[in-house]
C-alpha positions in Angstrom: 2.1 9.8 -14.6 -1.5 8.6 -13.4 -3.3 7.6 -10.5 -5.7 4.1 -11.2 -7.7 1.9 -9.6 -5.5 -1.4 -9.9 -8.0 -3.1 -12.9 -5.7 -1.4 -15.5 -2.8 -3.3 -14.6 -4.2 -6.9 -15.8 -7.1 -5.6 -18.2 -7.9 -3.2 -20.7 -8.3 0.1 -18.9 -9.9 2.9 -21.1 -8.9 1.3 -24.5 -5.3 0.1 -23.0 -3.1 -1.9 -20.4 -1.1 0.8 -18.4 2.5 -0.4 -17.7 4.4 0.2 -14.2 7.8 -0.3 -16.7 10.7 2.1 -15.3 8.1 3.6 -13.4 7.9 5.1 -9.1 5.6 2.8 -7.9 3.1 3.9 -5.1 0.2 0.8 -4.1 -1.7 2.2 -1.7 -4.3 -0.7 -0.2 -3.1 -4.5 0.9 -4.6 -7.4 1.1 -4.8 -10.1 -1.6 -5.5 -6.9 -4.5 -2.2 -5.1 -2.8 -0.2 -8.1 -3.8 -1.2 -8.4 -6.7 -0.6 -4.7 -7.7 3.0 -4.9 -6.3 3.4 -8.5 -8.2 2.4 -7.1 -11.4 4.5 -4.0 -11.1 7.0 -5.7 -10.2 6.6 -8.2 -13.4 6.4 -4.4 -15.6 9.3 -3.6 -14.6 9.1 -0.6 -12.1 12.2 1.6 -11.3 10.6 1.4 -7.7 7.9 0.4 -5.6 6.1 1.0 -2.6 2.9 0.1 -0.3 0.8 2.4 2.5 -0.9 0.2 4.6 -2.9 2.6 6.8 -3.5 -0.3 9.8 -0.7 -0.9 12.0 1.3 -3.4 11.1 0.2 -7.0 12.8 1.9 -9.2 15.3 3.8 -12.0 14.2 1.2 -14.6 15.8 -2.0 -14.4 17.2 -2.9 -14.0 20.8 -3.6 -17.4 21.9 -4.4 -16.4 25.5 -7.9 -14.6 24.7 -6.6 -11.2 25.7 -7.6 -8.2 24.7 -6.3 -7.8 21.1 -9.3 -7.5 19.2 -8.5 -10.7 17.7 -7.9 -13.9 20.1 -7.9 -17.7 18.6 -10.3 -19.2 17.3 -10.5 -16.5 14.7 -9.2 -16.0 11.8 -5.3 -14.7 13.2 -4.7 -11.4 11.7 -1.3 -12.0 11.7 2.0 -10.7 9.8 2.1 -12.8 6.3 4.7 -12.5 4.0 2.9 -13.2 0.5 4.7 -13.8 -2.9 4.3 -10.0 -4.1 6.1 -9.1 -1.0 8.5 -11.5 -1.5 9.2 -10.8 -5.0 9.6 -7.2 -4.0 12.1 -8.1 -1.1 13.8 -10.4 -3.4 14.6 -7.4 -6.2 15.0 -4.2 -3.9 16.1 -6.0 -0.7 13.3 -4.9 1.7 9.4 -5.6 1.9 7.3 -3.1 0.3 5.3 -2.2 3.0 5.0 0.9 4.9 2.4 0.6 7.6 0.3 3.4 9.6 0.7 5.5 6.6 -1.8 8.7 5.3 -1.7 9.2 1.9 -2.6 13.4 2.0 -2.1 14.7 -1.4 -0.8 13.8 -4.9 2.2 16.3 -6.3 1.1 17.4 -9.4 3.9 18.0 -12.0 2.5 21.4 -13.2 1.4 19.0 -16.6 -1.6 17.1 -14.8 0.5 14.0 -14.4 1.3 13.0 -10.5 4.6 13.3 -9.8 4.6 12.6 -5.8 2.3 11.5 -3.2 2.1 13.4 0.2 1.8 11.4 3.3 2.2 11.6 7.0 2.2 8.9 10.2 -0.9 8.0 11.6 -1.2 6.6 15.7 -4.7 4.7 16.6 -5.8 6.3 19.2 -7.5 5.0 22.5 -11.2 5.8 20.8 -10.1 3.8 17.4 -9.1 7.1 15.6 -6.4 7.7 13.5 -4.1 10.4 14.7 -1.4 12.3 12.5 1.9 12.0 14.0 3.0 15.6 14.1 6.7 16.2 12.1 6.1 12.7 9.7 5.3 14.1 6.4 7.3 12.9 3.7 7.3 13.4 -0.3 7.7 9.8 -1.8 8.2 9.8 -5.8 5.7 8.6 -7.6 4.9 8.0 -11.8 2.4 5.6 -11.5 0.0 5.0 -7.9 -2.6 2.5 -7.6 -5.3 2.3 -5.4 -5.8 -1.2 -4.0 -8.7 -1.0 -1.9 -12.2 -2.1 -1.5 -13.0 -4.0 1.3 -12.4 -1.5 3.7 -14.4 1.4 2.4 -12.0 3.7 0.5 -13.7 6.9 0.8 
């Protein structure tokens, strides 16, 4: 029924806690405040749950050759991790939570000023470092509750 920044899950947000309890989960965001969003809901008790991860989703392991992949060892390997919000999610609905190269477009209104869905659509990087919509992806995912986990990456 709301759309929150994710401090109102595990602090008083505007004189209250807000629950995820039997609630369609949306996180959008990753990272280490992603997984803790999905933990928490998770913990609440949501009916369902799910994370947009705009980014591609990363390799398995880092490209120890030095090629071309933006991120060659010795830095820090942007790599596929599997963290315990993840986990806990996999462990309860039987798949990871994530949903990568996603758009969030618009929240669905319920005609009472509560969000009842979230619009998105497929993105491609392109060749310049864009995001492209993938033409014939949009989808309607329920949502009662959606966080926004983001921060480090600029979320406007």
């Amino acid at each position: 029924t709301e759309v929150t920044p994710e401090v109102g899950l595990t602090s008083k947000y505007g004189g209250g806690f807000i629950s995820a309890k039997g609630k369609h989960v949306v996180v959008i965001g990753g990272g280490d405040t992603g997984t803790d969003c999905i933990g928490t809901s998770l913990r609440h008790g949501c009916k369902s749950l799910i994370n947009f991860e705009l980014f591609p989703a990363p390799p398995d392991e880092q490209d120890k050759r030095g090629e071309a992949s933006g991120n060659p060892w010795p830095l820090w390997p942007r790599i596929m991790r599997l963290d315990y919000g993840h986990e806990e999610a996999s462990h309860r609905f039987g798949a990871d939570p994530r949903t990568y190269s996603v758009l969030s477009k618009e929240f669905v209104s319920d005609g009472a000023g509560r969000v009842r869905a979230v619009k998105t659509v497929q993105v491609e990087v392109g060749p310049d470092g864009r995001f492209a919509e993938v033409e014939g992806s949009e989808r309607e995912h329920p949502a009662d509750l959606v966080i926004l986990a983001m921060g480090f990456r600029h979320p406007e």
